[in-house]
Structure formats: C-alpha cells, structure tokens
C-alpha positions as CSV (number, residue, x, y, z in Angstrom):
1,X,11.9,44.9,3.4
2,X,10.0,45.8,6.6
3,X,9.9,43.3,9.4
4,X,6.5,41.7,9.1
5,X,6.0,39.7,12.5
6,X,8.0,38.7,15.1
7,X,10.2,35.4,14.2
8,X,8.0,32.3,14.4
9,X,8.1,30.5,17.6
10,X,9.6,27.1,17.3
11,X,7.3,24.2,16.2
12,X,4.5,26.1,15.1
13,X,6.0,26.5,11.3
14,X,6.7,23.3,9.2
15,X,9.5,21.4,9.4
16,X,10.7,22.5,6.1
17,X,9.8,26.2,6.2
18,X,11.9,28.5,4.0
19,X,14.7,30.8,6.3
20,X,13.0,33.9,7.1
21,X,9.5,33.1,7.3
22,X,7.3,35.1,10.1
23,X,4.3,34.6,12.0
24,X,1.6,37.1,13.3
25,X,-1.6,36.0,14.5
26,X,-2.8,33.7,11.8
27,X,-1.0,34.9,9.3
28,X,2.2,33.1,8.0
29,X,4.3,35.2,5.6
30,X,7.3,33.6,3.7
31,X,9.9,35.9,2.4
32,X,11.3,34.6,-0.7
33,X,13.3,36.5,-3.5
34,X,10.5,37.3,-5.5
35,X,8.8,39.0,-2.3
36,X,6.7,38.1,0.8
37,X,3.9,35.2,0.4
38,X,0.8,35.2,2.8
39,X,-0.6,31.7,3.8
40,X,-3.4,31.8,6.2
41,X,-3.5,30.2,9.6
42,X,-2.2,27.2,11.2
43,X,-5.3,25.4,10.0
44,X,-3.1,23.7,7.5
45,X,-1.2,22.1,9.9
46,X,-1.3,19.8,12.8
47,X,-4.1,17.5,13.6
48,X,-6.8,20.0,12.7
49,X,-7.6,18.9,9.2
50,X,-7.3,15.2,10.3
51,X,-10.2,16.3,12.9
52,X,-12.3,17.9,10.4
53,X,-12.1,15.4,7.9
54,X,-12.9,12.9,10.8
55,X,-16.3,14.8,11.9
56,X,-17.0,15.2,8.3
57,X,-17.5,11.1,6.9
58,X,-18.7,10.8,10.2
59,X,-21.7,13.5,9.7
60,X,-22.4,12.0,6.4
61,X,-22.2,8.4,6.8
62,X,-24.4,9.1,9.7
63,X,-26.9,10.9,7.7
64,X,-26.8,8.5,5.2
65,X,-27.4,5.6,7.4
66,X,-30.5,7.7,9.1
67,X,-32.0,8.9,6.2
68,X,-31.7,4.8,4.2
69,X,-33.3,3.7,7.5
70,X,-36.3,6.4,7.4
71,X,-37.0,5.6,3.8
72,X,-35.8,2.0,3.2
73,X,-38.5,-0.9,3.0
74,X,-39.7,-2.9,6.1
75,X,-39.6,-6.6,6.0
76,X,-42.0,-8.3,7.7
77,X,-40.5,-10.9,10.6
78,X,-42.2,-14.7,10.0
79,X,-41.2,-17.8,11.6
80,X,-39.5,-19.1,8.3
81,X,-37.7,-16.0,8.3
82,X,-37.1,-16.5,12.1
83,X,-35.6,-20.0,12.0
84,X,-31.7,-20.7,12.4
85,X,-31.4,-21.7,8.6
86,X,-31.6,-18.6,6.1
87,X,-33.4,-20.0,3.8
88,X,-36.6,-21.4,6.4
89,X,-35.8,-25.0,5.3
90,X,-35.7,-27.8,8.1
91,X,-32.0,-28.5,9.2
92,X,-31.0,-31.7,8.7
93,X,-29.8,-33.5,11.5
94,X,-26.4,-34.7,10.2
95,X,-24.7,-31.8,10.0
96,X,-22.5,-31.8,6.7
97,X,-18.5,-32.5,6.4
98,X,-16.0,-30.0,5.0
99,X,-13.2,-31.7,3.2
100,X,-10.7,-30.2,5.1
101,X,-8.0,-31.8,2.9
102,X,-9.2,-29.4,0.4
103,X,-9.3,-26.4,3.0
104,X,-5.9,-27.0,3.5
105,X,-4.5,-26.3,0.3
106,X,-6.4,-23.6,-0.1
107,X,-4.6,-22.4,2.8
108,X,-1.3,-23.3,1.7
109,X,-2.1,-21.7,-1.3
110,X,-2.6,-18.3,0.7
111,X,0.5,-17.9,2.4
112,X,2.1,-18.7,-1.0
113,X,1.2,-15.7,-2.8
114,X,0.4,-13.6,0.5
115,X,4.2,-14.5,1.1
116,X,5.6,-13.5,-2.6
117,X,4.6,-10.3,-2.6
118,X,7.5,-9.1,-0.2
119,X,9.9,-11.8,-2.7
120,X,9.4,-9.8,-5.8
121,X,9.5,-7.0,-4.1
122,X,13.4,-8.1,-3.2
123,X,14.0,-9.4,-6.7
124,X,12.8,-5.7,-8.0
125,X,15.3,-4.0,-5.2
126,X,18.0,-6.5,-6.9
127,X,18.5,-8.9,-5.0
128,X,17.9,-11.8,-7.8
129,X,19.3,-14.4,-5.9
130,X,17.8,-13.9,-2.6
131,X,14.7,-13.8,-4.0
132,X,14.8,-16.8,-6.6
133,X,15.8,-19.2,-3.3
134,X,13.2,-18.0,-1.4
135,X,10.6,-18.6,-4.3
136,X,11.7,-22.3,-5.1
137,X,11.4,-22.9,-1.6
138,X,7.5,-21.6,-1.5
139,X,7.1,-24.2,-4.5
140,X,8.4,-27.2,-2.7
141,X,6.5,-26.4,0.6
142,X,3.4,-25.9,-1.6
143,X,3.9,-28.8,-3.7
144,X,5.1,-31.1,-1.4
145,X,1.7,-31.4,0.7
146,X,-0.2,-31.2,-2.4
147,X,1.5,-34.0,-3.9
148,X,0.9,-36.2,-0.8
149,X,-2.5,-35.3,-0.3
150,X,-3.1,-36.1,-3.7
151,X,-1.5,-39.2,-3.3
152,X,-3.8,-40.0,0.0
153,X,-7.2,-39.1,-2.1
154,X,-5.8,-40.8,-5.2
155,X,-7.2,-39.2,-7.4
C-alpha cells in the first residue's frame, strides 16, 4: 500500500486512533485490513463543534426572541398594573404570617429524598447494608421533628 501522508503529528488524531492512520492537509486516512478509510478534516474534533453548536442556539434563540418581540402584543402600562401588588388590589397593612413550622418539614422532607437518591444508588452497587443504615437513619431524623412539632401544634 502506498504511503498516503506523512505520520500524524501527535495530538492532532484521537486518542484511540487505529495504528497506521495518516494525516495530509484535512484529510485523515485510516488504514485498516479491509483498505484505507477517508474521514474529512479536524472539524470533528476539538472544541470546534462545541463552538458551532454554541453560535448556533445562540443565533436562533436570538431570532426567536427578536422576532416574538416584533410581533407579540403590547400591554398597556396603568397604575393598577403599576402598583407593588400583581393583582392592583390595596395591600393590607398587616403583612401575612407563614407557618414556618410547616416550611420546615417541607424542608426536611427535601433533603430526605434529595439525600436517597445517592442511598439507592449504593444499595444498587451492593452495598445492602450500608445503604439500609443510612435510610433508617433519614427516617428517624425526619420523623423525629415531625413527631415533636406535631406534638407542639397538637393536632
């Protein structure tokens, strides 16, 4: 077989490119046992199609957002619409209490499950034990403040 290029300098092939492979200009030609194959440019590599893809959803969302802007419906500013309540209505001057005893468990209930994802995870690598421990722990810390809030409400 004729000698195609001169050997790749290295870097510019992939990591995992097959022994023999040559590069001239923006050609890259494997050689495998069935004969050489011609792949085109080093556009398939790098950063380049990162880049492109980049510029690209940024052209269209920009176009997008220009052309819904151009053709979209004008509202028309009033002082209702104006006023620091969405709706126009008069604020009252009491400004309204969150329960934050209900905020809290809410929150509690959050890390519970936002921390059992990574625990199954373990009890899917194996690790049965590890993971059961872990998961009766989460259920006393959530119950535990549940059941004494509950107890402070009374209800």
């Amino acid at each position: 077989m004729p000698e195609i290029g001169p050997p790749a300098p290295p870097g510019r092939l992939p990591l995992f490119s097959p022994p023999g492979a040559r590069v001239t200009g923006l050609l890259k030609v494997y050689t495998y046992p069935s004969g050489p194959q011609v792949w085109w440019g080093y556009m398939a590599e790098g950063l380049y199609p990162l880049g492109i893809v980049f510029a690209l959803s940024l052209l269209i969302t920009s176009v997008l957002y220009l052309a819904g802007r151009a053709l979209g419906a004008r509202g028309s500013m009033s002082e209702a619409g104006l006023s620091p309540y969405a709706c126009g209505e008069h604020m009252p001057p009491i400004r309204p209490r969150m329960d934050m005893s209900k905020f809290f468990t809410y929150v509690l209930l959050f890390l519970a499950f936002d921390i059992t994802v990574p625990i199954v995870a373990l009890a899917i690598l194996g690790h049965y034990l590890q993971a059961t421990v872990y998961l009766a722990i989460i259920l006393m810390a959530i119950s535990t403040p549940a059941l004494y809030l509950r107890e402070l409400v009374g209800r």
